[in-house]
SERO-4910 file (N, C-alpha, C, O; in steps of 0.05 Angstrom, whole numbers):
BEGIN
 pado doro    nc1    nc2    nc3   cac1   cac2   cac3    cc1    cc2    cc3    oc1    oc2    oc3
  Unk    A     17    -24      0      0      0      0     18     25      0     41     25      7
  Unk    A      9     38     -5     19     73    -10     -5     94      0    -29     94     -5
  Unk    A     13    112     17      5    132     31     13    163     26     37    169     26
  Unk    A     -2    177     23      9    201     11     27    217     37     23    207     59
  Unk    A     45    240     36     62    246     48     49    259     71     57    258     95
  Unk    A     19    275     55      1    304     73    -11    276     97     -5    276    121
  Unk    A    -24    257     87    -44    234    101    -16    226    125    -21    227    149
  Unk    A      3    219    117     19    211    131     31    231    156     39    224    178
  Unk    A     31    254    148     42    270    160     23    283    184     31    291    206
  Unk    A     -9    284    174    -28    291    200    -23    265    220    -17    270    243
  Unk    A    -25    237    209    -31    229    227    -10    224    244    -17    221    268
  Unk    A     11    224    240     37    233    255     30    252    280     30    249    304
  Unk    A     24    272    259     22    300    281     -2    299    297      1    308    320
  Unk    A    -32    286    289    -48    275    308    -42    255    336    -53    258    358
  Unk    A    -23    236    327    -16    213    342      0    235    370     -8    236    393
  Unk    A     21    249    359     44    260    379     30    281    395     34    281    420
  Unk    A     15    299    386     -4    317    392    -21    305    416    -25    317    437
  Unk    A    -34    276    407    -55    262    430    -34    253    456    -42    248    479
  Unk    A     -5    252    447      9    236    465     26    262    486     44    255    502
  Unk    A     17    288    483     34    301    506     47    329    486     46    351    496
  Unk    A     56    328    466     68    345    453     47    365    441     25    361    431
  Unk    A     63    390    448     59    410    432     56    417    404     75    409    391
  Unk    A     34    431    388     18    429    360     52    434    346     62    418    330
  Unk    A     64    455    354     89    462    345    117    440    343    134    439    325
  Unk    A    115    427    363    138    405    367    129    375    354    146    357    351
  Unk    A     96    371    347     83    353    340     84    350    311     87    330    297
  Unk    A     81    380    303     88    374    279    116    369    259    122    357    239
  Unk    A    127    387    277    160    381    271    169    355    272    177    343    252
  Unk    A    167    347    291    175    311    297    167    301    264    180    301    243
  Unk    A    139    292    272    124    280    244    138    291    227    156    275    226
  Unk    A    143    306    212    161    320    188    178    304    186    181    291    165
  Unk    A    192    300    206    226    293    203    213    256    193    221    245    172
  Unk    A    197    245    211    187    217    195    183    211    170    194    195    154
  Unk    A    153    236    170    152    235    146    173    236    123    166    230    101
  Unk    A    195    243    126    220    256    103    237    231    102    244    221     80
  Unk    A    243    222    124    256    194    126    232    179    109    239    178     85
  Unk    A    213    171    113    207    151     96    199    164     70    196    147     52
  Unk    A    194    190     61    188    200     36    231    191     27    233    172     11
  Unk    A    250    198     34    263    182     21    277    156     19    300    151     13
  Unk    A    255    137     27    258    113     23    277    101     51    290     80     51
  Unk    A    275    117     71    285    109     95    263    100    113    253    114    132
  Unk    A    255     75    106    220     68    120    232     51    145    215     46    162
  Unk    A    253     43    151    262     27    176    274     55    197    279     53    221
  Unk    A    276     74    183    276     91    205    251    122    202    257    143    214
  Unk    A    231    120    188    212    138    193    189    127    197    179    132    219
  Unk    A    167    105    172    142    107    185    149     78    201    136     77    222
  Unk    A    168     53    196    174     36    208    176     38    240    163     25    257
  Unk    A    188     50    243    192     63    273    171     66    290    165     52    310
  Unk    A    157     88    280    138    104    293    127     84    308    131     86    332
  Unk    A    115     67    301    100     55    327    115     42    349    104     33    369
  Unk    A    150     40    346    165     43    370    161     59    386    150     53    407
  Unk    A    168     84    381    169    106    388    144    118    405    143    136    422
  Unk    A    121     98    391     96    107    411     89     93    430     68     95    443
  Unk    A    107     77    434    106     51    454    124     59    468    114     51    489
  Unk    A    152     73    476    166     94    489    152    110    501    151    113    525
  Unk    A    137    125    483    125    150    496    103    135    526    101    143    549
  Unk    A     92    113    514     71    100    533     87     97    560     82    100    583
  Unk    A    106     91    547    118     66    575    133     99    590    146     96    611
  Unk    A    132    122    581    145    144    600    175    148    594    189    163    608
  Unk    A    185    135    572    215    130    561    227    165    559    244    177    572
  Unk    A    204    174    534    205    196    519    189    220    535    166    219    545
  Unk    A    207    244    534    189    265    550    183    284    540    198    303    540
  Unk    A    152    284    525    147    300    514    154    333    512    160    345    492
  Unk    A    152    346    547    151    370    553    180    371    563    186    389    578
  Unk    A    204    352    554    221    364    570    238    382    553    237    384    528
  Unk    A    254    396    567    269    423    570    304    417    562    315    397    573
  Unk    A    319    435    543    351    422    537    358    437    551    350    460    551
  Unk    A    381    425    570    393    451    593    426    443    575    437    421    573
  Unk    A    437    478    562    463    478    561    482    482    588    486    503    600
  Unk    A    495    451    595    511    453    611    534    466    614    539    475    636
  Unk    A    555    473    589    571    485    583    580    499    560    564    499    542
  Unk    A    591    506    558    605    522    528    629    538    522    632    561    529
  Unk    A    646    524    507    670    550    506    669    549    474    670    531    457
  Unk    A    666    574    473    682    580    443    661    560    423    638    554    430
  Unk    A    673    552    400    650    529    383    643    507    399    634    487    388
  Unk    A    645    509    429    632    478    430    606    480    454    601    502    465
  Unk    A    591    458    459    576    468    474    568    439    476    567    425    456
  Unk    A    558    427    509    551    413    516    516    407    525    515    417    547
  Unk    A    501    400    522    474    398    519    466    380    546    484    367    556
  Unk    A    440    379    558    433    363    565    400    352    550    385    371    545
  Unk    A    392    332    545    363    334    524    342    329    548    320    340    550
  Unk    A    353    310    566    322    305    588    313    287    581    294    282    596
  Unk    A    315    268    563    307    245    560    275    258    536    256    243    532
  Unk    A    278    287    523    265    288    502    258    275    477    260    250    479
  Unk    A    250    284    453    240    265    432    269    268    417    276    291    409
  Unk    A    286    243    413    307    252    397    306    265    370    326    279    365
  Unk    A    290    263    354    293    266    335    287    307    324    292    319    303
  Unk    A    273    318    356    270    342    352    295    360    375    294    384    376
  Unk    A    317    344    391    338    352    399    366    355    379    384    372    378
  Unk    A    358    330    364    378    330    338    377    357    322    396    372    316
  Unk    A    350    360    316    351    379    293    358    400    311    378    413    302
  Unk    A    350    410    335    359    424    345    392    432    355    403    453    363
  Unk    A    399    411    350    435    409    364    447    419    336    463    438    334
  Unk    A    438    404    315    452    414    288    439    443    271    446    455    252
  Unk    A    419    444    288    417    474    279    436    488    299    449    505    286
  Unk    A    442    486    323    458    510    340    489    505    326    504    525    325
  Unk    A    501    475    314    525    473    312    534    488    284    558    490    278
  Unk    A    509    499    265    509    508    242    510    545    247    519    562    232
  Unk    A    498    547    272    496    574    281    529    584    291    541    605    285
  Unk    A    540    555    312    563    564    310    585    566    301    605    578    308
  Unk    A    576    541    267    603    552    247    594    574    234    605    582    214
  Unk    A    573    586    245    571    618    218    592    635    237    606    653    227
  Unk    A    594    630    260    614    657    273    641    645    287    654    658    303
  Unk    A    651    614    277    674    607    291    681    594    264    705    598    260
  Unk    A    675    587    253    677    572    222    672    540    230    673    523    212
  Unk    A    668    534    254    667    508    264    646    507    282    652    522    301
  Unk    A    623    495    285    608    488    314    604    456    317    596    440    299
  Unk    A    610    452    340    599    424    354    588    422    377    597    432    398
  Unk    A    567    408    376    548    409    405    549    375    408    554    358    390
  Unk    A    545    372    428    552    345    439    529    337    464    527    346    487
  Unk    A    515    322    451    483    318    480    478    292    490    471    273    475
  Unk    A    482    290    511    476    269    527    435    267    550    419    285    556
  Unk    A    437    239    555    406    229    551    383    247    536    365    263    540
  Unk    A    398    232    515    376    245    495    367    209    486    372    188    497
  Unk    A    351    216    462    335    188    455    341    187    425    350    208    415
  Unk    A    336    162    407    342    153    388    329    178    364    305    183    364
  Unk    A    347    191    345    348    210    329    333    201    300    328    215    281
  Unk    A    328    172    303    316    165    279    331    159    260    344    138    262
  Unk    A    333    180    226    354    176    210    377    195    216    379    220    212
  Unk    A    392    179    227    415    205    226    431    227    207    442    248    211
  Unk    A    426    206    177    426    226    156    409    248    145    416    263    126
  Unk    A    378    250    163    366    280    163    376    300    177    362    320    174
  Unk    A    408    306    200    418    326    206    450    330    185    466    348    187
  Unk    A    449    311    169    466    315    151    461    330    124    476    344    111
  Unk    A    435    322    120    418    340    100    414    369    107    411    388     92
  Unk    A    414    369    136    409    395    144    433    407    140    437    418    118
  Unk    A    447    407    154    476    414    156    479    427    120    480    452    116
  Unk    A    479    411    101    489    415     78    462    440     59    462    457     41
  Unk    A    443    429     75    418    448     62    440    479     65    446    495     48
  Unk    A    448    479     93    450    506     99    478    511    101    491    523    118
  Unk    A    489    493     70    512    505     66    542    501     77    563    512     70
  Unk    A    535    475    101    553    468    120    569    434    106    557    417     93
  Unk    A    596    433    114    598    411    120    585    399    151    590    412    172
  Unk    A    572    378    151    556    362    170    573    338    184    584    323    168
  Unk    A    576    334    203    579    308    218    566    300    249    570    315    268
  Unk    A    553    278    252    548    265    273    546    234    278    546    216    263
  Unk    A    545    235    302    551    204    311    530    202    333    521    221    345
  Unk    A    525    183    335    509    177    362    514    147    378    520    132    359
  Unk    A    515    134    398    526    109    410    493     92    409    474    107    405
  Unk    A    488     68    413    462     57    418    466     36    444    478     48    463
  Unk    A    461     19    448    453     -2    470    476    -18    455    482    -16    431
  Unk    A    486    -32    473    501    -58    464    490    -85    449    487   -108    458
  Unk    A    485    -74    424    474    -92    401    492   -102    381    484   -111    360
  Unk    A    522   -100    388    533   -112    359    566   -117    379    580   -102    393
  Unk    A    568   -162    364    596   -159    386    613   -145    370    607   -133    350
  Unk    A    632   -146    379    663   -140    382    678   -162    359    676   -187    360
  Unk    A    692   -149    341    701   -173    325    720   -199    337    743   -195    345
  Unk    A    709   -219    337    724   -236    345    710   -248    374    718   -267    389
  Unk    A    687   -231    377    671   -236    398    646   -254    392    636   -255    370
  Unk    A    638   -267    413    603   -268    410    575   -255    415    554   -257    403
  Unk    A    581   -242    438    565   -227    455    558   -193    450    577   -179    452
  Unk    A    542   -185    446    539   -155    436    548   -136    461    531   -132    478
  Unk    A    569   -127    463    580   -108    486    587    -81    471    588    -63    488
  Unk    A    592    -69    443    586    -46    433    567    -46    412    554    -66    406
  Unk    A    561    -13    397    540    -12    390    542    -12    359    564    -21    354
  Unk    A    525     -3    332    523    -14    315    531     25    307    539     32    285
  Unk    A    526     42    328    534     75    330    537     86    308    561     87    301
  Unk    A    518     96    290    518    110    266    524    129    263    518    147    278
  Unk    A    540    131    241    553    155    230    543    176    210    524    166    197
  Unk    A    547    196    204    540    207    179    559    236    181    568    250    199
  Unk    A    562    239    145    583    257    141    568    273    115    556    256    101
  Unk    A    566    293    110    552    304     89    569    329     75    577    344     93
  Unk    A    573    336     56    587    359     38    564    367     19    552    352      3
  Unk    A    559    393     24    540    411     12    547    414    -11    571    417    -15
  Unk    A    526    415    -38    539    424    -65    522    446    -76    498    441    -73
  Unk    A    527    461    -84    505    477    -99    476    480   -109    459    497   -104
  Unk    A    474    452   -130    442    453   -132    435    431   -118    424    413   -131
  Unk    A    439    427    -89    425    416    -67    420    384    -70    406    370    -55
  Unk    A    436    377    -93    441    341    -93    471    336    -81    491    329    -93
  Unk    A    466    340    -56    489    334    -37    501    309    -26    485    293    -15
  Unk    A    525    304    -28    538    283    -17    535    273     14    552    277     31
  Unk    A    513    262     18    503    248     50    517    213     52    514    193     38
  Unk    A    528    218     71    552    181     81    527    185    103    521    207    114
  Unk    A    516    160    107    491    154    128    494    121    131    481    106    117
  Unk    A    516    107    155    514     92    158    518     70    189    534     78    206
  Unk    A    507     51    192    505     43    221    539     22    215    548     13    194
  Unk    A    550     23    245    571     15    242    568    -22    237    585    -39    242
  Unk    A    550    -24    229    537    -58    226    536    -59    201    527    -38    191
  Unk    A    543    -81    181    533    -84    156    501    -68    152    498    -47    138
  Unk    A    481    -82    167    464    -71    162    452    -62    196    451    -80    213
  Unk    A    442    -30    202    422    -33    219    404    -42    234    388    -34    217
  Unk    A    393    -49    247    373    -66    255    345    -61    242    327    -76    235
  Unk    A    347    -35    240    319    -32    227    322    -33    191    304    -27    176
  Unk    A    340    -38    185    341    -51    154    334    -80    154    316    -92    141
  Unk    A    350    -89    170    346   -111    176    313   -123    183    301   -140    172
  Unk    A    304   -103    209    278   -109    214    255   -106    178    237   -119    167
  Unk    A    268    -81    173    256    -82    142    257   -102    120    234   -110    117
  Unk    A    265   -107    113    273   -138    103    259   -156    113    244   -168     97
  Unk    A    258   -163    137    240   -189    147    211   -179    146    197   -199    151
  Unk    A    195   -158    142    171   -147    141    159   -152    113    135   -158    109
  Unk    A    183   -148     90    182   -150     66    183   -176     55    181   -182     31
  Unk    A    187   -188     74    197   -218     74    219   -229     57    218   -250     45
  Unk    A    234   -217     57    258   -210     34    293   -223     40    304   -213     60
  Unk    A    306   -237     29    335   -237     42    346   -217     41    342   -204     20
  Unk    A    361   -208     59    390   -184     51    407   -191     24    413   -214     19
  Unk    A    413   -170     10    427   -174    -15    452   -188      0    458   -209     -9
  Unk    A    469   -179     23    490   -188     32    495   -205     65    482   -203     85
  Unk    A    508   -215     61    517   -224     96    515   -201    109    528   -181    106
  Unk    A    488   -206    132    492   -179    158    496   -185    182    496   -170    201
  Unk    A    502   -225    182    506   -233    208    511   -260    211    520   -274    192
  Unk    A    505   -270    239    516   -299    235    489   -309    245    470   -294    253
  Unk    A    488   -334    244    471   -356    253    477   -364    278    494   -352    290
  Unk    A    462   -389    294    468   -395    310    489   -416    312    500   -421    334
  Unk    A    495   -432    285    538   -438    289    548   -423    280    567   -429    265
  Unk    A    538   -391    284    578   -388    273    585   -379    252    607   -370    246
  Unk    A    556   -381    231    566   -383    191    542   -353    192    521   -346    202
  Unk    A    564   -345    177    548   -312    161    521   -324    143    517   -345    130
  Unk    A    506   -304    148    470   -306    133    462   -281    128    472   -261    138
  Unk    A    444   -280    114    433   -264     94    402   -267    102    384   -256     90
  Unk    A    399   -285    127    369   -289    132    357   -267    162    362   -268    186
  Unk    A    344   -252    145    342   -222    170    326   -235    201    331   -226    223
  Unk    A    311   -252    199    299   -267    221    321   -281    245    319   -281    270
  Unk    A    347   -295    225    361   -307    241    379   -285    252    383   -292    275
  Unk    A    389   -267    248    396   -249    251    386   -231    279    396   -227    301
  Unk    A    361   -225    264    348   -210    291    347   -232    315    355   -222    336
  Unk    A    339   -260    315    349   -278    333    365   -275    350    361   -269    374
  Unk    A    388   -280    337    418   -284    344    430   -264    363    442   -268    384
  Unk    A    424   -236    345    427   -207    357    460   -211    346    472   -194    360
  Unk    A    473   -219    335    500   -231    321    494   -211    302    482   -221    284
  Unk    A    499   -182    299    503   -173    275    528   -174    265    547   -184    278
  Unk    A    534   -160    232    570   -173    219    572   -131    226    558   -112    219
  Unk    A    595   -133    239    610   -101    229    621    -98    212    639   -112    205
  Unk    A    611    -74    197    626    -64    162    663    -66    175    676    -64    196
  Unk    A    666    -74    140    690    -81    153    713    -99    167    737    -98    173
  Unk    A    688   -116    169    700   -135    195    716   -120    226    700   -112    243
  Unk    A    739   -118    231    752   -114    255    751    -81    255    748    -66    275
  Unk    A    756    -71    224    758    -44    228    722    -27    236    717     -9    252
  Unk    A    711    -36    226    682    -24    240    679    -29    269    671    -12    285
  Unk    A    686    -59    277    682    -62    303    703    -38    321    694    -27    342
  Unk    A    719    -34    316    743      0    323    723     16    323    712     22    344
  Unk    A    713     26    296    704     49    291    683     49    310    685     66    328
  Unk    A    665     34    310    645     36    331    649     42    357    635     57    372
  Unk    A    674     28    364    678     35    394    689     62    409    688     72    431
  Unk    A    706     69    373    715     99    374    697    123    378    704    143    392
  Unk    A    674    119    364    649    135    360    630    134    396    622    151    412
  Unk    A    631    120    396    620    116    424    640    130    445    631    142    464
  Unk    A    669    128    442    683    138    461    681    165    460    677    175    482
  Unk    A    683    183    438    684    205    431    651    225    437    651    247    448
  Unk    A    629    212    428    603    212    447    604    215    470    597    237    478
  Unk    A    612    198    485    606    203    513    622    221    520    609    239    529
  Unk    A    645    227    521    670    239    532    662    271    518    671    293    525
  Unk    A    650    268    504    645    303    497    607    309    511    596    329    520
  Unk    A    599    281    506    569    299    523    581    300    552    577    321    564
  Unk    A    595    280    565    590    268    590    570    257    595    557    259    616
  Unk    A    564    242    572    532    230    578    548    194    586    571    188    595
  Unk    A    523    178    578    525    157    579    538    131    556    521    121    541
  Unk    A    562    123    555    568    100    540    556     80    534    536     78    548
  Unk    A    558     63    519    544     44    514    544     24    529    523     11    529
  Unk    A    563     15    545    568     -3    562    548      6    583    536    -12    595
  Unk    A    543     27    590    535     48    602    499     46    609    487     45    630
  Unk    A    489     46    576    468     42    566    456     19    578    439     17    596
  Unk    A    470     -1    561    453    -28    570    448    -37    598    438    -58    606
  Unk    A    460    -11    616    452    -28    648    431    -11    653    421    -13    675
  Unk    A    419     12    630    402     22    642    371      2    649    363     -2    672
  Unk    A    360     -7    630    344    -19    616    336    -27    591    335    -10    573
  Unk    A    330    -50    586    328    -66    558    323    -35    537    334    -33    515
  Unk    A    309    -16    546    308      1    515    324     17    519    333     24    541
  Unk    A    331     24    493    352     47    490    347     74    501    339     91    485
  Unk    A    349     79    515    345    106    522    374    118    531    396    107    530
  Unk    A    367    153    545    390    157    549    418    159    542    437    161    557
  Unk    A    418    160    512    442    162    496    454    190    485    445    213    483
  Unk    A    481    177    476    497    209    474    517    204    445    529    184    436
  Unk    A    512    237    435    510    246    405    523    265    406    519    277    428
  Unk    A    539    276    391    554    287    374    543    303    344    537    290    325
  Unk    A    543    331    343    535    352    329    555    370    314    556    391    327
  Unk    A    573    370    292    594    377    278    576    389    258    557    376    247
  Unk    A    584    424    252    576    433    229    604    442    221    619    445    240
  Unk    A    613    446    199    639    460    182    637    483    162    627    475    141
  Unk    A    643    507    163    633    524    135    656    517    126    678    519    137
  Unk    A    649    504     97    673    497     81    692    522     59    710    517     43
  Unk    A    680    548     66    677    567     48    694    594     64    698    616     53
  Unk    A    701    586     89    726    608     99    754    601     78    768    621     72
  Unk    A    761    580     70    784    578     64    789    582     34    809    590     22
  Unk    A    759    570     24    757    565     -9    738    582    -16    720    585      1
  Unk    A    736    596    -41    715    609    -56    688    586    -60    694    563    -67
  Unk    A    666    591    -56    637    574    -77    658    560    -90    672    541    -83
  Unk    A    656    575   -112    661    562   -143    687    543   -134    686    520   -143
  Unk    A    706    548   -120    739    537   -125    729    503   -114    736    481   -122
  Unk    A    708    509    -91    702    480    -81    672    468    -99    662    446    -92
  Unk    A    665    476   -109    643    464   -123    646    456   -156    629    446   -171
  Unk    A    681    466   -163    700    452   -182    707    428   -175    709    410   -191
  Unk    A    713    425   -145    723    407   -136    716    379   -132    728    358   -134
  Unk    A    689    388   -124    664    364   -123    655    355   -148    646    333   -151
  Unk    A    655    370   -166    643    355   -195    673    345   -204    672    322   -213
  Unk    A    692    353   -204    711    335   -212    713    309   -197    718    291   -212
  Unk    A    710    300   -169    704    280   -156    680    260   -167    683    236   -169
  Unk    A    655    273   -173    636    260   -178    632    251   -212    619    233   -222
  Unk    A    652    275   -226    646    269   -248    664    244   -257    658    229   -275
  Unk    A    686    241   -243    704    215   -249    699    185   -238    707    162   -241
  Unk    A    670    204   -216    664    166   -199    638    158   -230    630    135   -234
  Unk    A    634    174   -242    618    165   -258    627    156   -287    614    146   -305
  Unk    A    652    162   -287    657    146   -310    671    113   -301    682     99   -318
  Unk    A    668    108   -282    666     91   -269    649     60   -289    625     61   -296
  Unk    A    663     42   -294    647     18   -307    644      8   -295    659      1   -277
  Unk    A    607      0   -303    592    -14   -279    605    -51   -280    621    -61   -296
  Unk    A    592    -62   -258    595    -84   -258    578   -101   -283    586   -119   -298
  Unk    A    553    -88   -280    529    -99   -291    527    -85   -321    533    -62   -324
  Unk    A    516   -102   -343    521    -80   -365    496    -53   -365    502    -30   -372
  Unk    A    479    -60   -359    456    -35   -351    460    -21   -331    445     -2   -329
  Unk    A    487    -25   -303    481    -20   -283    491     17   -280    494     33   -299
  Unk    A    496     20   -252    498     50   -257    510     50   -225    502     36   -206
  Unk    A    533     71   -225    549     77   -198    542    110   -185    547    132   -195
  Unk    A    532    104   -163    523    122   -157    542    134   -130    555    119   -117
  Unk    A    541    164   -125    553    174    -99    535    169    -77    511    162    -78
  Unk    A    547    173    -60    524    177    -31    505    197    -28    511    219    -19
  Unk    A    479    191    -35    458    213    -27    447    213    -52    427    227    -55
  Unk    A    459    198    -76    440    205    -98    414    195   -107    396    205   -119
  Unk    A    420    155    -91    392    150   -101    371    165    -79    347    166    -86
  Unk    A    377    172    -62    360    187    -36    347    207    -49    325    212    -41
  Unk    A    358    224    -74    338    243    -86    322    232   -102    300    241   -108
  Unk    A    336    207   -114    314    194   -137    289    182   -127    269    184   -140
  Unk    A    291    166    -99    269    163    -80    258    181    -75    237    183    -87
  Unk    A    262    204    -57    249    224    -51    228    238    -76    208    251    -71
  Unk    A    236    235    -94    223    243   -114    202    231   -133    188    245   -148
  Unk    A    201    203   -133    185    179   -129    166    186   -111    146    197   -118
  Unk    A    170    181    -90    152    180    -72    132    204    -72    108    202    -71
  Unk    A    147    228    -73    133    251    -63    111    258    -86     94    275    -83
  Unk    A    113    235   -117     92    234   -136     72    209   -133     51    208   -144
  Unk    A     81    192   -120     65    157   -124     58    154    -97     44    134    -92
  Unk    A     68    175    -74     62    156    -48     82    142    -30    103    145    -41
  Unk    A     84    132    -13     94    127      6     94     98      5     72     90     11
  Unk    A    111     81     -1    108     53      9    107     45     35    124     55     49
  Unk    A     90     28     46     86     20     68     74     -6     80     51    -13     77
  Unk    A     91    -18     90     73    -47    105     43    -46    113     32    -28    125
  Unk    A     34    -63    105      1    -60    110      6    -67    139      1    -46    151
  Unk    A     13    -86    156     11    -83    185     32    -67    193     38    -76    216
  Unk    A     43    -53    189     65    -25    202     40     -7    207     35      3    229
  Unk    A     25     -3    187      2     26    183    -13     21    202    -19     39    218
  Unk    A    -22     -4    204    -41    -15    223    -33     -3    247    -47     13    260
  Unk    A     -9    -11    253     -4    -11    277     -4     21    274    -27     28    280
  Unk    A      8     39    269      2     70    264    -26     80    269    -30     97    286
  Unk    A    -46     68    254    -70     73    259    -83     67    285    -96     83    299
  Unk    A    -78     37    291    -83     37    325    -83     49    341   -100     48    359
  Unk    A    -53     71    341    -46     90    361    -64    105    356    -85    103    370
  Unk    A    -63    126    333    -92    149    329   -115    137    334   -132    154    330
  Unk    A   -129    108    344   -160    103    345   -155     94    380   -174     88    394
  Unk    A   -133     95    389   -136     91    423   -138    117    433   -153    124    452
  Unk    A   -121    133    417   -126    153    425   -150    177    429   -152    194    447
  Unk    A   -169    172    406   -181    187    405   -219    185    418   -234    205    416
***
């Protein structure tokens, strides 16, 4: 089934609205959903949502709470969120880190117990909308082992890096330090679908492509192999030590859900050092050489990061919204308990 963006987007803002939030913060949230799954990010926008409203139930997420800046010198600035809706602290952290590369050429904000940000590549879009180089990180619950491990003791801690280009088809890196996410993963098994690639192991031991056994196992594969399992742990170290929030190790003694996690907010003006034009030569010479690039496939086609995201986004925003008939369901439930 397919859902239009406006249909999708009230009931969002109906659902958050009935649950504690403000008409203004209700609708913002829903936006940012809606946008994740208008570009084809459905394991982290309408997929989600009925997580997220099951959080809010259980008291996880706080609607009315308040970000207290704990500190600040110069470009940096430390946050606290309150255990708010992550995904409207985010936009918020990378809007102030964008405010402070307009007057330091660099801002980073760094926020601890805050809550899961959703797609993390919608503050990278931001970032670049407004002209910035973008970076953030965030740590999760101890969901992914350690290479060479069995047991999940770090996190799968997604990254994203974004470079702004001129006519707004920007270079966005949006990725979990796991082959695949959990919620790709969970996507896939909804779709009833294998993973194109190995995202984990089974229960002896052998890499699979089957998203069920996977989610099982909780055995996800790190990109990479040994070097993701690093990066992950790097990202998490660098998180906590700049919010003073909570690590991942940290995390998982809170309680089985993720809550309480800590993120990292990097904006860059790339344009103190270089003219527009001198760096937006720079980038089409980059992109124009990844494209003469020969495909594998004889029809196939090599793309940069962020490009099929416009080709989705633009699909969708004419045909509709793809969507699980029991995902919606469950969406709809929330708006008819509610009301």
């Amino acid at each position: 089934m397919k859902i239009s963006k406006e249909t999708m987007q009230d009931v969002f803002r109906t659902i958050l609205s009935n649950h504690g939030f403000s008409e203004a913060d209700a609708a913002e949230s829903a936006a940012i959903f809606v946008q994740n799954s208008l570009d084809g990010v459905y394991s982290h926008g309408v997929n989600r949502f009925p997580l997220v409203v099951e959080y809010l139930e259980k008291g996880l997420i706080d609607p009315d709470a308040s970000i207290e800046v704990e500190a600040a010198f110069g470009c940096i600035e430390r946050w606290n969120a309150n255990l708010g809706m992550g995904n409207l602290t985010a936009k918020k952290a990378m809007k102030r880190a964008i405010e402070l590369a307009a007057q330091h050429g660099m801002g980073c904000v760094a926020v601890r117990n805050t809550n899961h940000w959703m797609r993390g590549g919608t503050y990278g879009w931001q970032a670049a909308e407004a002209g910035c180089i973008g970076m953030c990180f965030t740590n999760t619950l101890p969901n992914m082992p350690a290479w060479g491990a069995k047991d999940g003791r770090i996190g799968n801690n997604p990254f994203v890096l974004a470079i702004p280009r001129k006519n707004g088809e920007h270079i966005v890196v949006d990725m979990a330090m796991a082959q695949y996410s959990y919620g790709k993963i969970e996507e896939a098994r909804l779709a009833n679908r294998q993973l194109p690639y190995p995202g984990g192991y089974d229960s002896d031991g052998s890499l699979t492509t089957d998203p069920k056994t996977i989610e099982r196992t909780r055995r996800v594969l790190p990109i990479g192999y040994w070097k993701g399992s690093a990066l992950a742990l790097a990202l998490d170290a660098v998180a906590s030590v700049l919010s003073g929030g909570n690590s991942t190790q940290a995390i998982g003694k809170l309680c089985k859900d993720e809550i309480a996690i800590s993120q990292t907010f990097i904006a860059i003006d790339p344009y103190r050092l270089d003219a527009k034009e001198e760096a937006e030569a720079i980038l089409k010479g980059i992109i124009d050489d990844l494209k003469r690039s020969e495909p594998i496939a004889s029809d196939g086609s090599v793309f940069y990061p962020g490009e099929r995201t416009i080709a989705i986004r633009r699909i969708n925003a004419r045909e509709g919204i793809p969507v699980t008939p029991g995902v919606w369901d469950a969406v709809m439930a929330s708006l008819n308990t509610r009301e």
